[in-house]
C-alpha positions in Angstrom: -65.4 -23.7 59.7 -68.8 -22.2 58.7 -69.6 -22.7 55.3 -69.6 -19.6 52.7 -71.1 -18.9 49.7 -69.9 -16.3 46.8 -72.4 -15.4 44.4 -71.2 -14.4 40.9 -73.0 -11.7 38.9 -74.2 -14.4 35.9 -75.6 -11.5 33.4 -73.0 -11.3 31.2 -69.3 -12.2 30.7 -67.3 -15.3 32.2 -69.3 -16.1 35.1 -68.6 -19.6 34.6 -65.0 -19.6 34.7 -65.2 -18.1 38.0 -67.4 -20.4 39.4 -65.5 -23.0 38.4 -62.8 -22.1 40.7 -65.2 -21.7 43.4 -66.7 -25.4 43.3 -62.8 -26.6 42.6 -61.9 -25.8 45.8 -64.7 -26.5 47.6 -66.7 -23.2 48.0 -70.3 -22.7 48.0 -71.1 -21.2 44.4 -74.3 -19.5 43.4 -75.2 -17.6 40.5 -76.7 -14.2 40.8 -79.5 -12.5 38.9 -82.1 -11.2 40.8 -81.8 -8.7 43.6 -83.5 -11.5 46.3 -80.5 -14.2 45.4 -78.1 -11.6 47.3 -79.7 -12.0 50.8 -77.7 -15.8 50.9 -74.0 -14.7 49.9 -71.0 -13.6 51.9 -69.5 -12.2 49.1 -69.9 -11.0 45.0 -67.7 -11.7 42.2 -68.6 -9.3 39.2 -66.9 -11.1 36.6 -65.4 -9.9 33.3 -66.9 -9.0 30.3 -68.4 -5.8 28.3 -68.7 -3.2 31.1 -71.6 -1.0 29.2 -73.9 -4.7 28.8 -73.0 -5.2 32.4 -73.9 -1.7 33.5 -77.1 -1.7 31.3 -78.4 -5.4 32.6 -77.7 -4.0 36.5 -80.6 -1.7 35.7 -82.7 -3.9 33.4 -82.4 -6.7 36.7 -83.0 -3.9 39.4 -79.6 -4.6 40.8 -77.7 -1.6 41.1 -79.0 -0.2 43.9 -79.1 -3.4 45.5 -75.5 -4.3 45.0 -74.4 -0.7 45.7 -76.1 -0.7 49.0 -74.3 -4.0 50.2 -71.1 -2.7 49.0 -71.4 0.1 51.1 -72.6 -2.4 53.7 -69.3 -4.0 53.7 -70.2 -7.1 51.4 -66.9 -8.5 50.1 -66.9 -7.6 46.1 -64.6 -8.4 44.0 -64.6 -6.7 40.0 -62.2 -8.3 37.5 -61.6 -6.3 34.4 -65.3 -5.0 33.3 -66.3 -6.0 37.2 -63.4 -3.6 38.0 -64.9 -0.7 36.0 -68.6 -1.7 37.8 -67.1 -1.0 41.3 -64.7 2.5 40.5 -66.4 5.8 41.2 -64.4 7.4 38.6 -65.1 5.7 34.8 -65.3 8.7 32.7 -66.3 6.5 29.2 -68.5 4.5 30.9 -71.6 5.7 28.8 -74.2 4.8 32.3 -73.8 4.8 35.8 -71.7 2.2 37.7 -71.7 1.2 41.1 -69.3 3.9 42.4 -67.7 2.0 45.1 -64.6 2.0 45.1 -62.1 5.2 45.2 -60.3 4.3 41.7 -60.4 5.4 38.5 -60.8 3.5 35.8 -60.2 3.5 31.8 -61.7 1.3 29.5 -59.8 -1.1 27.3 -56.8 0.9 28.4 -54.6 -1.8 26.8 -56.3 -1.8 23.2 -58.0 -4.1 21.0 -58.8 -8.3 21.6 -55.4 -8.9 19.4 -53.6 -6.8 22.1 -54.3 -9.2 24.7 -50.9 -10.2 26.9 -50.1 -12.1 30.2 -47.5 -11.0 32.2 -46.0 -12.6 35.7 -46.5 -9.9 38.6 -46.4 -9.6 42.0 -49.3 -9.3 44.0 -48.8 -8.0 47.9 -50.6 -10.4 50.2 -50.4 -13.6 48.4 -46.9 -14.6 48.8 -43.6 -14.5 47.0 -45.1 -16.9 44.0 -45.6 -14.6 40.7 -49.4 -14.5 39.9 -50.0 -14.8 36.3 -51.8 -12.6 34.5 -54.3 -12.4 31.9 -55.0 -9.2 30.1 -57.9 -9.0 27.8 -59.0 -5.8 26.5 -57.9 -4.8 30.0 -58.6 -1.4 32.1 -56.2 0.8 33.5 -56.5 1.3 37.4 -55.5 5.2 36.7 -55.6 6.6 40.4 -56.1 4.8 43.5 -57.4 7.1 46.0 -55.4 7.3 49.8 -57.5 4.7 51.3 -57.0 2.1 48.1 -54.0 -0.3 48.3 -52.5 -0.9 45.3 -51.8 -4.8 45.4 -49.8 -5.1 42.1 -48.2 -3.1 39.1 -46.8 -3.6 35.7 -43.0 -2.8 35.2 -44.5 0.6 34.2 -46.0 1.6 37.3 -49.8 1.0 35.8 -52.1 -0.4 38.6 -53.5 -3.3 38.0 -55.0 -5.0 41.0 -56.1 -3.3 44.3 -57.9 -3.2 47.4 -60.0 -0.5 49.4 -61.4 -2.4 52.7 -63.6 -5.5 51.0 -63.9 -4.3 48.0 -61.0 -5.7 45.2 -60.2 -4.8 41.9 -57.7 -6.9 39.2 -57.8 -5.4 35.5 -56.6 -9.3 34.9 -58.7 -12.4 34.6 -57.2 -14.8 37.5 -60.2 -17.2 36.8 -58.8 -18.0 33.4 -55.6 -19.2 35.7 -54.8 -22.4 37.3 -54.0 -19.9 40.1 -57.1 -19.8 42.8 -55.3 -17.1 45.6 -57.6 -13.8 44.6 -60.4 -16.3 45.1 -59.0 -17.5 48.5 -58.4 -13.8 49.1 -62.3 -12.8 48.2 -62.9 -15.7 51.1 -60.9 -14.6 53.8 -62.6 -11.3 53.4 -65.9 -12.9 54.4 -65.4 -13.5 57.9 -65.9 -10.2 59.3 -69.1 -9.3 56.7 -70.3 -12.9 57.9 -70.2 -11.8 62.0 -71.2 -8.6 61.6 -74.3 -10.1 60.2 -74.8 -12.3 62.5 -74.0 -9.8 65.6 -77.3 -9.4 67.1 -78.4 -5.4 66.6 -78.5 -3.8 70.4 
């Protein structure tokens, strides 16, 4: 199997964690933060953290555009919580421009404060019958998922919490705070066809 390597925006947030899982299970692991570290990775994690620092270091580091451009490319990327909010093209309190990627929108801290933190077990559609546990830390809200999203997994309430549109993904949770590496495995798989259309010789 040809070798793949994720990079993980490292600007802000829990980059680490994430990276952790990576190397644990044997995945190439880079950290990402300069526009020229994209050219080597088959895929982007945008990890959690405080979505208006995130947005605001994307422009400081010149990596908007960049990012945006791949994603629109087809570059697997994967948002958890603020990375979530990075990728939606609808986050209405999101005080500077995201990425716009994705066809969800997306509510800040829809869950309240640090202290209203919670993990719950859900079901996540692709990743078998196993409950995924979740952590929720001053989580968004998915509020719409546009006809071409799939919605992956809900609360008992109906609120959308992880989803997919093509290669891009979105969890409000924090799977690398988990034992549980399957949304990383996922993020992989999604690699292949990004990796040969790169290497598909132009015509």
């Amino acid at each position: 199997m040809t070798s793949r390597t994720i990079g993980v925006l490292a600007l802000q947030g829990d980059f680490a964690e994430h990276i952790a899982v990576l190397r644990r299970i044997g995945v190439g692991a880079v950290e990402v933060r300069l526009p020229s570290q994209l050219a080597a990775i088959d895929a982007l994690i945008i990890p959690g953290g405080e979505s208006t620092t995130i947005a605001r270091l994307l422009d400081i580091y010149g990596l908007r555009e960049p990012i945006a451009r791949l994603g629109r490319e087809g570059l697997p990327i994967w948002g958890t919580c603020a990375g979530a909010i990075m990728l939606a093209k609808e986050a209405p309190d999101l005080d500077r421009p995201n990425l716009g990627l994705m066809d969800i929108a997306v509510r800040r801290n829809a869950f309240g404060r640090q202290v209203d933190s919670f993990e719950e077990d859900i079901a996540v559609a692709g990743l078998g019958d196993r409950p995924f546990h979740a952590v929720f830390i001053r989580a968004p809200r998915l509020e719409r998922a546009g006809t071409a999203v799939d919605v992956l997994a809900t609360l008992p309430d109906g609120t959308i919490v992880a989803a997919r549109e093509g290669s891009l993904l979105a969890t409000s949770f924090h799977p690398e705070l988990t034992g549980d590496d399957r949304f990383h495995r996922l993020l992989l798989s999604l690699t292949a066809a990004y990796r040969n259309g790169r290497e598909t010789p132009s015509k």
